[in-house]
Each structure stands twice: as structure tokens, then as C-alpha cells.
DRENDO-1510 file (C-alpha; in Angstrom, 1 decimal, always signed):
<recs>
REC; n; res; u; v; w
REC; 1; UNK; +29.9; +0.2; -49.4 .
REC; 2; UNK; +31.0; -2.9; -47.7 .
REC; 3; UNK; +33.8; -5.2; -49.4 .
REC; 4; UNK; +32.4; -8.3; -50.8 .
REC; 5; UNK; +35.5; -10.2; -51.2 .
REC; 6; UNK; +35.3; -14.2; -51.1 .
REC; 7; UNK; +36.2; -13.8; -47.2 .
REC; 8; UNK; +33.2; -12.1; -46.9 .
REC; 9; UNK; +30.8; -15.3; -47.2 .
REC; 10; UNK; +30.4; -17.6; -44.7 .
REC; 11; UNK; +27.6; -19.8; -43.9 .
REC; 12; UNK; +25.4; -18.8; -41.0 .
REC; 13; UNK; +23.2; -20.5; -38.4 .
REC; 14; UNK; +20.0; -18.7; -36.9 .
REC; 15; UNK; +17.6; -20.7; -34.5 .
REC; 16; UNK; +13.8; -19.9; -36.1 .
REC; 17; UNK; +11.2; -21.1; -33.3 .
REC; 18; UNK; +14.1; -23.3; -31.4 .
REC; 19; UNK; +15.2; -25.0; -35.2 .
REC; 20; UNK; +18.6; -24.4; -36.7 .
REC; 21; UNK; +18.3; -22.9; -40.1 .
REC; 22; UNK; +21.5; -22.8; -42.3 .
REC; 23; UNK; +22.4; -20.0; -45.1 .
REC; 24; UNK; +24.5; -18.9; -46.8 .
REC; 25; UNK; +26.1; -15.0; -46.9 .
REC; 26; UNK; +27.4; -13.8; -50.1 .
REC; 27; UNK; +28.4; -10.3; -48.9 .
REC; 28; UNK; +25.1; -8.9; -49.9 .
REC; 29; UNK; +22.2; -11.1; -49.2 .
REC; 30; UNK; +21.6; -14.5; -47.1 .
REC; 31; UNK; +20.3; -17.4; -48.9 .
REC; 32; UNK; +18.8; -21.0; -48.1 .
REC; 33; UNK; +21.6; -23.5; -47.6 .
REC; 34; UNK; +22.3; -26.8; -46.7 .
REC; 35; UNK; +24.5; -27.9; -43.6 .
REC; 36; UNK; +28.0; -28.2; -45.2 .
REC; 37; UNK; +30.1; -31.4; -45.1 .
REC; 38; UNK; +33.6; -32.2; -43.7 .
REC; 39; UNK; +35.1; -30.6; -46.4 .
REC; 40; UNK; +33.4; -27.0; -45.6 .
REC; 41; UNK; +35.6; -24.4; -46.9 .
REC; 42; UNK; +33.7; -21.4; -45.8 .
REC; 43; UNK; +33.5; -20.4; -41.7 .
REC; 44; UNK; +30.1; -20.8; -40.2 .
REC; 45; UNK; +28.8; -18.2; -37.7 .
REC; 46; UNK; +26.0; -19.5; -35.0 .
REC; 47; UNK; +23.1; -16.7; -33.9 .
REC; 48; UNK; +21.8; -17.6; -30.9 .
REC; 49; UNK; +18.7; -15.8; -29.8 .
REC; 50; UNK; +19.3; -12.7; -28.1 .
REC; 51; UNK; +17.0; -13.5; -25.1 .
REC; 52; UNK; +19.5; -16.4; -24.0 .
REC; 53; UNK; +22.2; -13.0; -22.9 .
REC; 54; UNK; +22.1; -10.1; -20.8 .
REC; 55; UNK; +24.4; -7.4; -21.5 .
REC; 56; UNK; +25.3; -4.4; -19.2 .
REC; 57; UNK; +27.8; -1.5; -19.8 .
REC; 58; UNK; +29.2; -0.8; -16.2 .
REC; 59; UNK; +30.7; +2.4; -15.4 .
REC; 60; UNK; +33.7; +1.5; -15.6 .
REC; 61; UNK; +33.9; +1.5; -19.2 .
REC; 62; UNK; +33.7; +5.4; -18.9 .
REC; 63; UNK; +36.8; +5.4; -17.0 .
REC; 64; UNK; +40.8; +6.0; -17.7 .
REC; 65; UNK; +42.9; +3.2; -17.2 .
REC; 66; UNK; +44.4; +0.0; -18.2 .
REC; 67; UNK; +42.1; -2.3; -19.9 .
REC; 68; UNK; +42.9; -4.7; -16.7 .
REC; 69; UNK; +42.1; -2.4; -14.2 .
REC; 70; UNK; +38.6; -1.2; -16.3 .
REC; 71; UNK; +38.2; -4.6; -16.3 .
REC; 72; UNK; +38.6; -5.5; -12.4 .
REC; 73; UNK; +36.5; -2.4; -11.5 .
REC; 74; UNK; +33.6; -3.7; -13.8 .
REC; 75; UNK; +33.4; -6.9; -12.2 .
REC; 76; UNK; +33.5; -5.3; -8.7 .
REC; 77; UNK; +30.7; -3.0; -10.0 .
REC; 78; UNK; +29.0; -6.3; -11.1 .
REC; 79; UNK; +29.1; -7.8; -8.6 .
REC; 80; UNK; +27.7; -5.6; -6.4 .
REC; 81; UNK; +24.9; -4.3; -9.0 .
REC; 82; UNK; +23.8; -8.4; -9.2 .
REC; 83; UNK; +24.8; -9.5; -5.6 .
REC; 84; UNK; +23.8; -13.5; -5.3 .
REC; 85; UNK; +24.7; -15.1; -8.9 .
REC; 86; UNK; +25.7; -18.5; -8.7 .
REC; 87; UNK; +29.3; -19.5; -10.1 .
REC; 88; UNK; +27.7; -20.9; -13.5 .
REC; 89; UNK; +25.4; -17.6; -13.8 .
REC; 90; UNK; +28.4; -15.1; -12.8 .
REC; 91; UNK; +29.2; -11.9; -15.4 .
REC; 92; UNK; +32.1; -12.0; -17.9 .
REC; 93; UNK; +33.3; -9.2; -19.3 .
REC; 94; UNK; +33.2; -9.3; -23.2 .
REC; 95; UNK; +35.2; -6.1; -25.0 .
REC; 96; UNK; +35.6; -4.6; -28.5 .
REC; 97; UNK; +38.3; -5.8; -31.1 .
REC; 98; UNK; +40.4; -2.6; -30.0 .
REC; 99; UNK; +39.8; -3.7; -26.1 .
REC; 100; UNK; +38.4; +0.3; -25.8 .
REC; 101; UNK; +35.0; -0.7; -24.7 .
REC; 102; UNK; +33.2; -3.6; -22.8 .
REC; 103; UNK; +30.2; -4.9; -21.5 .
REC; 104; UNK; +29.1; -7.1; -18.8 .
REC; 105; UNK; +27.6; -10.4; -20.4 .
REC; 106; UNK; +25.1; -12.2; -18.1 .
REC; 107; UNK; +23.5; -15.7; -19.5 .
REC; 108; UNK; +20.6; -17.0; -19.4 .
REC; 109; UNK; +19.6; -20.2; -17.1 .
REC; 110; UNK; +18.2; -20.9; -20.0 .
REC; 111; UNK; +21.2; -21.2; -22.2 .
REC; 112; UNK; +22.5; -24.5; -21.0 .
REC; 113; UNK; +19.5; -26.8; -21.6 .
REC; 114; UNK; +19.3; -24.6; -25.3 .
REC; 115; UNK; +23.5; -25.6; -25.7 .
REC; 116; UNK; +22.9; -28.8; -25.3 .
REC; 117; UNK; +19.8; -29.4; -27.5 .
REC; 118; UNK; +22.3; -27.6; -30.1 .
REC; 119; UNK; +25.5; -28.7; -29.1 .
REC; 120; UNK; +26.5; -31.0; -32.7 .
REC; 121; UNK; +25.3; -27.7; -34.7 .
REC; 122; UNK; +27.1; -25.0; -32.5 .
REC; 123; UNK; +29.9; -27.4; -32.1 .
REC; 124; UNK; +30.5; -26.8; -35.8 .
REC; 125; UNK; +30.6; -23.0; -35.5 .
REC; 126; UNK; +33.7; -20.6; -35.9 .
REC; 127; UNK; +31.7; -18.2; -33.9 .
REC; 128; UNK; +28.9; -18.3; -31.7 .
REC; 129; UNK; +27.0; -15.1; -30.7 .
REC; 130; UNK; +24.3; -12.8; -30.7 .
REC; 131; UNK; +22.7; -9.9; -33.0 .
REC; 132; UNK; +22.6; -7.5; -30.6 .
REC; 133; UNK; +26.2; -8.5; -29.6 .
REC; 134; UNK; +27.4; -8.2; -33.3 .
REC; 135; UNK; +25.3; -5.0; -33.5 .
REC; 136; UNK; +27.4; -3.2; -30.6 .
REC; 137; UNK; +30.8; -4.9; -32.0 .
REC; 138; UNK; +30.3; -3.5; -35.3 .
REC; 139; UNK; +28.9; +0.0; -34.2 .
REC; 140; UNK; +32.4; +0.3; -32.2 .
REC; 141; UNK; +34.2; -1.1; -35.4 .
REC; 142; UNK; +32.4; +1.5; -37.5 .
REC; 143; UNK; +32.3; +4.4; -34.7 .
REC; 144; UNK; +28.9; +4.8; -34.9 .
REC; 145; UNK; +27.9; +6.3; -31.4 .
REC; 146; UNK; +23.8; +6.8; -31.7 .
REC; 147; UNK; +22.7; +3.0; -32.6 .
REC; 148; UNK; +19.7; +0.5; -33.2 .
REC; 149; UNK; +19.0; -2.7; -33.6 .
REC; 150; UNK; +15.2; -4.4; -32.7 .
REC; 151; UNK; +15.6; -8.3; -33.0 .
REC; 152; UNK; +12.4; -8.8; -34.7 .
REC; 153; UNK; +12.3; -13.0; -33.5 .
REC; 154; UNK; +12.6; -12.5; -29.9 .
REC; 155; UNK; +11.3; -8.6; -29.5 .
REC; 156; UNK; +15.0; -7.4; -27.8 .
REC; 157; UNK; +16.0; -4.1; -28.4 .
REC; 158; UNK; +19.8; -3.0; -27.9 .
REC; 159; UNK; +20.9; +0.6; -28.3 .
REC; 160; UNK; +23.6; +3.0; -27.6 .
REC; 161; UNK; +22.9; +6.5; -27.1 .
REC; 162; UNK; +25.5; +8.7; -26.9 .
REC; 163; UNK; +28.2; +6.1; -25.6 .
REC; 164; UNK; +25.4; +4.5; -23.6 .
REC; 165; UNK; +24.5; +1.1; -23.9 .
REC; 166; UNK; +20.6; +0.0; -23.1 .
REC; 167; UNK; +19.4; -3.4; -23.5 .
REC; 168; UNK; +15.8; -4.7; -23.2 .
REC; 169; UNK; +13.2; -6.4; -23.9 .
REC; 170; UNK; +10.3; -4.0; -24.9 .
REC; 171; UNK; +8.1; -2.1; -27.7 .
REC; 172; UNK; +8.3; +1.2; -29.0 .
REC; 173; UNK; +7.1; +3.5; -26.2 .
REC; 174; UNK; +9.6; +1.9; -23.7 .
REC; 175; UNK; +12.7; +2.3; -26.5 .
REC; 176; UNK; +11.1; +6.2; -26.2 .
REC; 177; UNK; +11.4; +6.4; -22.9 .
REC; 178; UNK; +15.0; +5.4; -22.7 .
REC; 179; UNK; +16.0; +7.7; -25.5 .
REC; 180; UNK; +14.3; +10.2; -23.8 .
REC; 181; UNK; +16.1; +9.4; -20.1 .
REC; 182; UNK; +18.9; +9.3; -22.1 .
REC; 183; UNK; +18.9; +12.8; -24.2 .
REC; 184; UNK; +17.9; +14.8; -20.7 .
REC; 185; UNK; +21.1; +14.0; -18.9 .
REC; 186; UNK; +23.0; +15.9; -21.7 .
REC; 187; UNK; +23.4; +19.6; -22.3 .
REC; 188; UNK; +21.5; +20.3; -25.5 .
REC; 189; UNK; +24.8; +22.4; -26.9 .
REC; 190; UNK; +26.7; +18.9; -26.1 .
REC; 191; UNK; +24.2; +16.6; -27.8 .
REC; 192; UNK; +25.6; +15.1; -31.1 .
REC; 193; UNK; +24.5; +15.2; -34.1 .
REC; 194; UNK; +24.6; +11.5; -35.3 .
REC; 195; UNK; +22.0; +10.0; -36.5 .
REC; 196; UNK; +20.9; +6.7; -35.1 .
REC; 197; UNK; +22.1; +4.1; -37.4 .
REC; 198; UNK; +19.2; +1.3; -37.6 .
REC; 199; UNK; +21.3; -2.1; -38.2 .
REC; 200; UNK; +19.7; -4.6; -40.3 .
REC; 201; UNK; +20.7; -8.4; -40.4 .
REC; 202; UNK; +22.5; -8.3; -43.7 .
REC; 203; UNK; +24.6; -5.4; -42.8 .
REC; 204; UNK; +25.9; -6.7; -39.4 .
REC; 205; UNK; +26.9; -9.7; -40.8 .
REC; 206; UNK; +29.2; -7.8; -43.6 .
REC; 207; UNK; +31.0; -6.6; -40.4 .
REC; 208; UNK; +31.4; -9.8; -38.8 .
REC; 209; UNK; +34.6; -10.8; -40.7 .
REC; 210; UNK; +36.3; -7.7; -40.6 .
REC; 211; UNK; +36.0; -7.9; -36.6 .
REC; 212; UNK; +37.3; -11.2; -36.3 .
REC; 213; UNK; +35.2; -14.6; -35.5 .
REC; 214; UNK; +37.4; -15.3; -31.9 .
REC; 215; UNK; +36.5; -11.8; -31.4 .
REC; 216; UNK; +32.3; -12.9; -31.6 .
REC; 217; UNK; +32.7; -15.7; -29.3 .
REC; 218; UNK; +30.4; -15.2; -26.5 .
REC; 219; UNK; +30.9; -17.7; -23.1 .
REC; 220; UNK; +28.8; -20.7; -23.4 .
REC; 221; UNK; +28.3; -23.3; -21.2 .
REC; 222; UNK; +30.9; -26.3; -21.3 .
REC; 223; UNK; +29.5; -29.7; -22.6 .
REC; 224; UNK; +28.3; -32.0; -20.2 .
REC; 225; UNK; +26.4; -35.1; -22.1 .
REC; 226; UNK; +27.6; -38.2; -24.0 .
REC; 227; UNK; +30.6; -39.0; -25.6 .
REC; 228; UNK; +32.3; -35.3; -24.5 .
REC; 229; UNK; +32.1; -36.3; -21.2 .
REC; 230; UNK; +33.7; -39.6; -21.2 .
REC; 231; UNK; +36.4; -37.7; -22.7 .
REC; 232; UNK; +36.6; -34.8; -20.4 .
REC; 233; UNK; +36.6; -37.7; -17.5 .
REC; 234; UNK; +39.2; -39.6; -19.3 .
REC; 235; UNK; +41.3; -36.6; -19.9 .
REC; 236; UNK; +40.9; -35.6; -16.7 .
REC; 237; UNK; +42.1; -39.2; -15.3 .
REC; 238; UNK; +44.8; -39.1; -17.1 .
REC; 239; UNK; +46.2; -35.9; -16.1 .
REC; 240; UNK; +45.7; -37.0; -12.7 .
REC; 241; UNK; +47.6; -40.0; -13.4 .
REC; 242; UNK; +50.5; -37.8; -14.7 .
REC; 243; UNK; +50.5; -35.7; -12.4 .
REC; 244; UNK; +50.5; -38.5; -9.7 .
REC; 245; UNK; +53.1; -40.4; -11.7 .
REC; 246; UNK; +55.2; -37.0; -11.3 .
REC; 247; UNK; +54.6; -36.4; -7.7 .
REC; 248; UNK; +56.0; -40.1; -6.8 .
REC; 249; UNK; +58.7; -39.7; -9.2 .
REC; 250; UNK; +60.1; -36.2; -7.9 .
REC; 251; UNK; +59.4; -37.9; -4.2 .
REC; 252; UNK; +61.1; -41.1; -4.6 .
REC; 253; UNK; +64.5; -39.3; -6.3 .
REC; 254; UNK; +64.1; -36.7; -3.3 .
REC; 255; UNK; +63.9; -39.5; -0.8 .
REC; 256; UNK; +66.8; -41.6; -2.7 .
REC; 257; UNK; +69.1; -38.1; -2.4 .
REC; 258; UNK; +68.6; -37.7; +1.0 .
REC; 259; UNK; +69.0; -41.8; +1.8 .
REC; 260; UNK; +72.1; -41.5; +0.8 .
REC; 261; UNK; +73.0; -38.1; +2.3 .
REC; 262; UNK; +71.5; -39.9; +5.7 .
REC; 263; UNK; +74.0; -42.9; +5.0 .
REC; 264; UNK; +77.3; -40.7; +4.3 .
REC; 265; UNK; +77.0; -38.3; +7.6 .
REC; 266; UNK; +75.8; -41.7; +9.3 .
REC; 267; UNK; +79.2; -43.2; +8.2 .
REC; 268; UNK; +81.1; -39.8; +8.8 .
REC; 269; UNK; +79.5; -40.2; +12.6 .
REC; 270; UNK; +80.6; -43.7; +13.1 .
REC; 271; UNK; +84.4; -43.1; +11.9 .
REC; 272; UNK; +84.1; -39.6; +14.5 .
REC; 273; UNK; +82.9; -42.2; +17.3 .
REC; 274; UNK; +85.8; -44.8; +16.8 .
REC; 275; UNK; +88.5; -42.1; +17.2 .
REC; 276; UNK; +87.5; -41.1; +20.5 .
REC; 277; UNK; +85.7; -44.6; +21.9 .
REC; 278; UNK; +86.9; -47.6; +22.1 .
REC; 279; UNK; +85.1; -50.5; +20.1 .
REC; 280; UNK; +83.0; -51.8; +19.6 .
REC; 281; UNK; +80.8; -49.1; +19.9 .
REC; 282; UNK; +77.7; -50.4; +20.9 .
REC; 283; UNK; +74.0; -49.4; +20.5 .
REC; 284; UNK; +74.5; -46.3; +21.9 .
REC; 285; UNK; +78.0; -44.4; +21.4 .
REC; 286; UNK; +76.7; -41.1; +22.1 .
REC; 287; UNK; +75.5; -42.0; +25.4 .
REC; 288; UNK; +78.6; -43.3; +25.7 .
REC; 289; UNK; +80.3; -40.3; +24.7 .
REC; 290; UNK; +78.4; -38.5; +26.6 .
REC; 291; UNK; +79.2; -39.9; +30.0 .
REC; 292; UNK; +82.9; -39.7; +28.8 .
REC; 293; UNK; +82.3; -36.2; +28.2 .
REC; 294; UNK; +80.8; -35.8; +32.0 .
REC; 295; UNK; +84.0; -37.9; +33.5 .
REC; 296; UNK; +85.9; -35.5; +31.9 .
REC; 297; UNK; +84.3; -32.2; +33.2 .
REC; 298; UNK; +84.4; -33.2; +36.8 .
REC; 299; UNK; +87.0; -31.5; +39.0 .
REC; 300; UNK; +90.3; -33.4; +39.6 .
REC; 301; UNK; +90.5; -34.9; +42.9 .
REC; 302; UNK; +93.5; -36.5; +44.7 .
REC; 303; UNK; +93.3; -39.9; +46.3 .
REC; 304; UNK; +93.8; -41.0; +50.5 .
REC; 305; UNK; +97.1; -40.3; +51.5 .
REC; 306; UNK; +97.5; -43.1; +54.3 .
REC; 307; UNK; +100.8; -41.7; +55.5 .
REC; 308; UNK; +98.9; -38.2; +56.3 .
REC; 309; UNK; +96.1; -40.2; +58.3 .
REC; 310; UNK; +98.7; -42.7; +60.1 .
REC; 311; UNK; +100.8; -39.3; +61.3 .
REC; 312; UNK; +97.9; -37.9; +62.7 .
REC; 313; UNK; +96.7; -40.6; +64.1 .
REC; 314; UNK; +100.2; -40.9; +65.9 .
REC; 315; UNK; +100.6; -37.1; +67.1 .
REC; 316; UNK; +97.0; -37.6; +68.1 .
REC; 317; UNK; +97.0; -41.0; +70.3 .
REC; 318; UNK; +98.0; -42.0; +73.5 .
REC; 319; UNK; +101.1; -44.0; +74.3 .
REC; 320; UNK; +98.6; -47.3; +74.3 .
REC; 321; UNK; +96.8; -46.7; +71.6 .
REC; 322; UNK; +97.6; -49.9; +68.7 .
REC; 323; UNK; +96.3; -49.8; +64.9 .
REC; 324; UNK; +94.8; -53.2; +64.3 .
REC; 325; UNK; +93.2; -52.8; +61.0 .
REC; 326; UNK; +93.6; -49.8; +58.1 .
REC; 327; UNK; +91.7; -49.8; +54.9 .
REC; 328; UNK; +91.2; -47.0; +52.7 .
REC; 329; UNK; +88.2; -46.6; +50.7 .
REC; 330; UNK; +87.8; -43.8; +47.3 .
REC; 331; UNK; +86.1; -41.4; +50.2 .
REC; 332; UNK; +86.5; -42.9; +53.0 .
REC; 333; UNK; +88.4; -45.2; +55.4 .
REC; 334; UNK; +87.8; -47.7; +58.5 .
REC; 335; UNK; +90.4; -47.6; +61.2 .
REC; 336; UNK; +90.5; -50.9; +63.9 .
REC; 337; UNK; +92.4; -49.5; +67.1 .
REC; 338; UNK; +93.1; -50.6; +70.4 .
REC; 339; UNK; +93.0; -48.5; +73.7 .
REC; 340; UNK; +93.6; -48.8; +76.8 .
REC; 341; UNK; +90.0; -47.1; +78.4 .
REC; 342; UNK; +87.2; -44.9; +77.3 .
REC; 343; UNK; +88.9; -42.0; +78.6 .
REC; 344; UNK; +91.8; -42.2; +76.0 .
REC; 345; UNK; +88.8; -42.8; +73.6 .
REC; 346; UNK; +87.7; -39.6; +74.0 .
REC; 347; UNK; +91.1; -37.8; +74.6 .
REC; 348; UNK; +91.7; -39.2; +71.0 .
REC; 349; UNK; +89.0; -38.0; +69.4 .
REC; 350; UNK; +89.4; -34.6; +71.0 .
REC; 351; UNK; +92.7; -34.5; +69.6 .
REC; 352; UNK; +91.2; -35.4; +66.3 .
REC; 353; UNK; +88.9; -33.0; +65.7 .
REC; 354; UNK; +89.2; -29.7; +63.6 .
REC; 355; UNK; +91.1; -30.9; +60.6 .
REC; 356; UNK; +89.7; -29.5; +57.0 .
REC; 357; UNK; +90.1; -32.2; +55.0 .
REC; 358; UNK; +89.8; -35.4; +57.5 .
REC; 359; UNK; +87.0; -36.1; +59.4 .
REC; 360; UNK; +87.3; -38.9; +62.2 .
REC; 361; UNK; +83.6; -40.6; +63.6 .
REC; 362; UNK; +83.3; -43.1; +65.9 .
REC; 363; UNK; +81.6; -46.0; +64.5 .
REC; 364; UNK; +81.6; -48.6; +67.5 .
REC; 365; UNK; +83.1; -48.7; +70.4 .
REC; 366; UNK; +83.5; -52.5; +72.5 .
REC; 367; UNK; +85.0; -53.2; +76.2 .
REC; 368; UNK; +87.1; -56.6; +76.7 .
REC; 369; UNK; +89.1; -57.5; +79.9 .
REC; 370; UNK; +91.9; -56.1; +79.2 .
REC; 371; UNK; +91.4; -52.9; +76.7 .
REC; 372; UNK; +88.8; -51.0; +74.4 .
REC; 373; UNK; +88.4; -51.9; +71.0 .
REC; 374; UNK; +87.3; -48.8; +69.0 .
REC; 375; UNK; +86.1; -48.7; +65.1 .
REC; 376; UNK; +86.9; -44.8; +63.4 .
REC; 377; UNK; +85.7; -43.8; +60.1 .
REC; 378; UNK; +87.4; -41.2; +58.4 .
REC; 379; UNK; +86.1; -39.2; +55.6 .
REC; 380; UNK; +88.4; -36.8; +53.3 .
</recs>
């Protein structure tokens, strides 16, 4: 026998012909109630009609294994047993109190438009959930393996034959036939000897408390209408707003830390400048620096040396030969001389030639009445 302690009533919700109906469970028997008040001090369990689920045992809850890992492979097996769903129509996976067993729970599309015609009742609810869901909670809970339970408003039959669930809408004969399916895939020396428990309402809901209201909680839709979802936008707002506010905030102390990082080398660079440039610095000291950089990597070179040039010129010229003019450039010079005919010209020249680093050229070359006024370039 059941216990029938005080945490054993609660009030409870069915939905006769699409109408709530409240009553009241005293651990025994259900009786007519009213809809509590504010001040309720018993929980209230909501029975939705079976029709508004699906339920499926996948494989997977035969398997060894983590409850996680049962749990992945069931929704992989669900997924590919009901390809297609839409996101709002998609399986969960509901499990026993002990998390030994589960099933794969499928709703209804018509469960939404039904949630929201209810939502103020079922918002009041500790638990909202089906028969045949309490039916197969409460066989694990009291290790019943052979089970049935017939929902007599809505004509669905849930089972469990020999660890195997079967859920359907149908009569007698088809109940026979799955019993039958059932029974010829087992060895008759294997087949248990349980009988089937038949659940009835009132005993179900002696269970319910024992397994735990959160436990009963099947997924229903969220609410989408009125005053719920001016809140749901408002909260949503708002946690946008924070999380905005948060974003700037960590951004602006981010940008502020590396501002003055920026500054600090940018002062470090300027002082680095001044030691090695002279000011002011300009708008560009490391162009600056740079060309510095490239003055100082070129290779040392020596300037003219005039007395060289002059003492070549001198071991080179004829006795009439006369230096006018001699400027030095940085690479080259002009030399203004006067001969006394072409032919000392080119005997000069002659002479000049084949020196490494001096090169003499002709430039121009002009006749007067008296001598030959030549112009030489030399290059070193």
C-alpha cells in the first residue's frame, strides 16, 4: 500500500473536452475542487492530454554507457528515425528519476495553440505532464517491467513489454498485436513471468510525489502572448543594454591603456631622436635618421689633391705649356691652359693618359694669333 502522508495530496488539473477541471488527491481518491488561491499550500500537478506527446524509446536506451553518451546516441538515432523536424517540433530526451532509462519525447503541433489557451492554468502548475508519461515514470520507480495504461479520454495506449516501450493510439486488437510482435522476439525459456500491471489514475498519481514534480515536467512551448512577452522583450533589451554598456566599457579602458602606452614609447622615441639629431626634429625624424644612417654607410672617399694633378700636369707638358685657370670640383676639375700648337695638344694628352685614378678630357680646344687655348676636365 501506498503512503498517504499529507505530502501525498496535491491538487490536480485534467483537461475534460478541452476544459480545465481541478481536484483534489487525498492519497486515495480524487475529488471535486475549486481553483486554489494565492495562499495555496498544496502543489498542483497539470495532465495534459496524452495525444498532445509522442514518446519513443530509442535503442540507445538498451545500451552501456554514460547517461550523456546514451543520450547523444539517442538523438542521433532520432534524428535519423524523424529526418525533417523543424527546430520547434525537434525530440528531447526525457529520463527516469534514477537517469537509467529514457525516451524520446516528440510534441504535438498541436501543443502550442493548446499552451496558450491554458497558459494562466498551467502557469500555476508544479508539474506539467502526461498519464502515460507518469505511467512509464512510475513503472521504472516501482520496477515493474510488463505494463499498461489505456487513456480512456483520448483512446492512447502506452505499454512496456519486457523493457520495451510501445506507444499508440489504437483498440484492443492493435494492443494484441504489439504484445504479440513483442512476445515472439523472445525465447519462451527467457520470457518473464510478470504480470502486466494495469495502472489506473488514482494509483499513478500516488507515485507522483515520490518521483519528484521537476522530475514530471515535460518540454512545453515558451509563452509568446500578452504581458509575458513584453517582459521577455524587455528583459531581453535590457540584457542587451548590459551587455552593450559592458562591451564599451571594457573597450574604452582597453583603448585608454593603450593611449597611454602609445604616448609613453611615443615620448621614449622623441627623447631616442634628440640624442642622435639635431633639433628641432621636424615632421619627419626618421626620414631624417634614415638618410643619416645612409651618409654613414657609404664608403670613405678622399678629396682632389691639386698638388698630385699640378705635378702631373708638369712632368706631362711641354716647355710652353701655361696653367691659366684651376678649379677643383667634389669629382671633378676644369683646367684653362695655354699651348703653343695643336701638336703639343696632343703630345699632352698622350702623356696624360693611362693614370688609374685621373682621367684628363679635352673639353674645347680654340686657336688665337699667337697660341692654343685648351679647356681639360679631369675626373678622379
Amino acid at each position: 500500500m501506498f503512503r498517504t502522508a499529507a505530502r501525498n495530496q496535491f491538487f490536480l488539473i485534467r483537461f475534460v473536452k478541452d476544459v480545465p477541471t481541478w481536484e483534489h488527491f487525498d492519497g486515495h481518491a480524487l475529488h471535486p475542487a475549486e481553483p486554489p488561491g494565492s495562499s495555496r499550500s498544496l502543489p498542483i500537478l497539470a495532465l495534459v492530454p496524452d495525444r498532445l506527446f509522442f514518446f519513443y524509446q530509442p535503442e540507445s536506451d538498451h545500451h552501456f554507457g554514460s547517461f550523456r553518451q546514451r543520450s547523444a546516441a539517442a538523438r542521433l538515432e532520432l534524428e535519423q528515425i524523424f529526418p525533417g523536424r523543424k527546430p520547434e517540433y525537434a525530440p528531447s530526451i526525457v529520463h527516469n528519476t534514477a537517469g537509467t532509462h529514457m525516451l524520446g519525447c516528440f510534441s504535438h503541433p498541436e501543443l502550442t495553440e493548446f499552451f496558450q489557451r491554458h497558459q494562466a492554468v498551467l502557469a500555476q502548475a508544479n508539474a506539467v505532464t502526461t498519464a502515460s508519461f507518469l505511467a512509464w515514470s512510475a513503472s521504472h520507480q516501482r520496477h515493474h517491467s510488463n505494463w499498461l495504461w489505456s487513456n480512456p479520454e483520448d483512446g492512447i495506449t502506452a505499454a512496456m513489454f519486457d523493457g520495451r516501450m510501445t506507444y499508440f493510439p489504437g483498440k484492443a486488437t492493435e494492443l494484441s498485436a504489439r504484445r504479440s510482435s513483442a512476445d515472439s522476439g523472445v525465447d519462451a525459456r527467457e520470457k518473464p513471468t510478470d504480470a502486466v500491471r494495469e495502472w489506473r489514475l488514482p494509483e499513478l498519481l500516488q507515485a507522483a510525489p515520490e518521483i519528484g514534480w521537476s522530475q514530471l515536467r515535460l518540454p512545453l512551448p515558451a509563452a509568446t502572448t500578452g504581458a509575458s512577452t513584453t517582459r521577455r522583450l524587455v528583459r531581453w533589451w535590457a540584457a542587451m543594454v548590459l551587455l552593450g554598456a559592458l562591451i564599451c566599457s571594457g573597450q574604452f579602458f582597453r583603448l585608454s591603456t593603450h593611449q597611454a602606452q602609445a604616448e609613453h614609447w611615443e615620448r621614449a622615441t622623441s627623447r631616442h631622436y634628440a640624442e642622435v639629431l639635431t633639433p628641432p626634429l621636424g615632421a619627419d625624424p626618421f626620414g631624417r635618421l634614415l638618410f643619416r644612417h645612409s651618409q654613414l654607410q657609404r664608403p670613405i672617399q678622399s678629396g682632389p689633391d691639386a698638388l698630385a694633378i699640378l705635378g702631373l700636369l708638369s712632368t706631362s707638358a711641354p716647355p710652353e705649356f701655361h696653367v691659366e685657370n684651376f678649379s677643383l670640383g667634389p669629382n671633378s676639375g676644369i683646367i684653362r691652359a695655354r699651348l703653343a700648337s695643336y701638336e703639343q695638344l696632343e703630345s699632352l694628352l698622350n702623356a696624360l693618359e693611362g693614370h688609374d685614378r685621373l682621367r684628363f678630357d679635352l673639353d674645347q680646344a680654340t686657336s688665337t694669333d699667337d697660341a692654343i687655348l685648351a679647356t681639360l676636365r679631369v675626373s678622379y
